[in-house]
C-alpha positions as CSV (number, residue, x, y, z in Angstrom):
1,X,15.9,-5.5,-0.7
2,X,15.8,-2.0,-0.3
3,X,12.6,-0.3,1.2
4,X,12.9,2.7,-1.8
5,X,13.6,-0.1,-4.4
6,X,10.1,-1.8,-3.2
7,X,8.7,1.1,-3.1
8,X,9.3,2.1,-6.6
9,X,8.7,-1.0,-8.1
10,X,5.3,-1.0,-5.7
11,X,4.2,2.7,-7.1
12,X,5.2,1.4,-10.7
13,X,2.6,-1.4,-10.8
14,X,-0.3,1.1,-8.7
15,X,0.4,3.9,-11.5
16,X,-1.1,1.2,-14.0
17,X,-3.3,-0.3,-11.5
18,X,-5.2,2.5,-9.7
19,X,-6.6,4.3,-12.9
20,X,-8.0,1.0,-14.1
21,X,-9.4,-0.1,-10.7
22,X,-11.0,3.8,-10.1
23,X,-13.0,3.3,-14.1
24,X,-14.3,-0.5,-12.5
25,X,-15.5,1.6,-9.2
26,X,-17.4,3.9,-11.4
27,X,-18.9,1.7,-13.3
28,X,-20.0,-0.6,-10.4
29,X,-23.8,0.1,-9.4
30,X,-23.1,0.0,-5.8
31,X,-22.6,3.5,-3.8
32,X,-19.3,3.2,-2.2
33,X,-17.3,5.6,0.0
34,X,-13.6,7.2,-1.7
35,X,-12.0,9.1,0.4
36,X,-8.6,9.1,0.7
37,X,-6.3,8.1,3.1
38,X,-3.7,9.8,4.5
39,X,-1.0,7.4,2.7
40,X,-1.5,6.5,-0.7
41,X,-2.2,2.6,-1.7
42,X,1.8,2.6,-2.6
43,X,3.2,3.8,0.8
44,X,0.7,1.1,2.4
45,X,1.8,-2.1,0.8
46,X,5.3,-0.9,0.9
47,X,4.9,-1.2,4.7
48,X,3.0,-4.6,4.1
49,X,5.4,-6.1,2.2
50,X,8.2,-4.8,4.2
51,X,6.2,-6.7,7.4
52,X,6.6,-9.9,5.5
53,X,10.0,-9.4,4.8
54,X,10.5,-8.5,8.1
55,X,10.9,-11.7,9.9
56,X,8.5,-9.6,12.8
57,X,5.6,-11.8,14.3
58,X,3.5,-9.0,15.0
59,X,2.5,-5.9,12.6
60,X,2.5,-3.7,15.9
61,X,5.8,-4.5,17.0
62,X,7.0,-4.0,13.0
63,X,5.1,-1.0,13.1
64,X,6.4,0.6,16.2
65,X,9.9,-0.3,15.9
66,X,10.8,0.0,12.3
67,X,7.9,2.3,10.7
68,X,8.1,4.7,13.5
69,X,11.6,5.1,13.6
């Protein structure tokens, strides 16, 4: 598959998700920290699923050599 078809289809679902998830935060009792990131929740499991799809053994070397580049 294509890393910008994963992507889409990734940010589709976290579009729906991430509003919903945000309201159960809020509504939790407990004092948590939300900052953001400096990728969004999207961009971040597009790289994870990528990594699986991969066939890497290591996230690093996944990282390095086909993030980076």
């Amino acid at each position: 598959m294509d890393t910008i078809t994963i992507f889409c289809a990734i940010d589709d679902f976290y579009k729906e998700f991430e509003p919903r998830w945000e309201q159960r935060l809020t509504e939790s009792s407990l004092k948590r920290r939300r900052r953001r990131g400096a990728l969004c929740l999207s961009e971040v499991m597009t790289i994870m699923v990528g990594f699986h799809l991969s066939g890497y053994w290591t996230f690093k070397h996944y990282y390095l050599n086909h993030v980076l580049r």
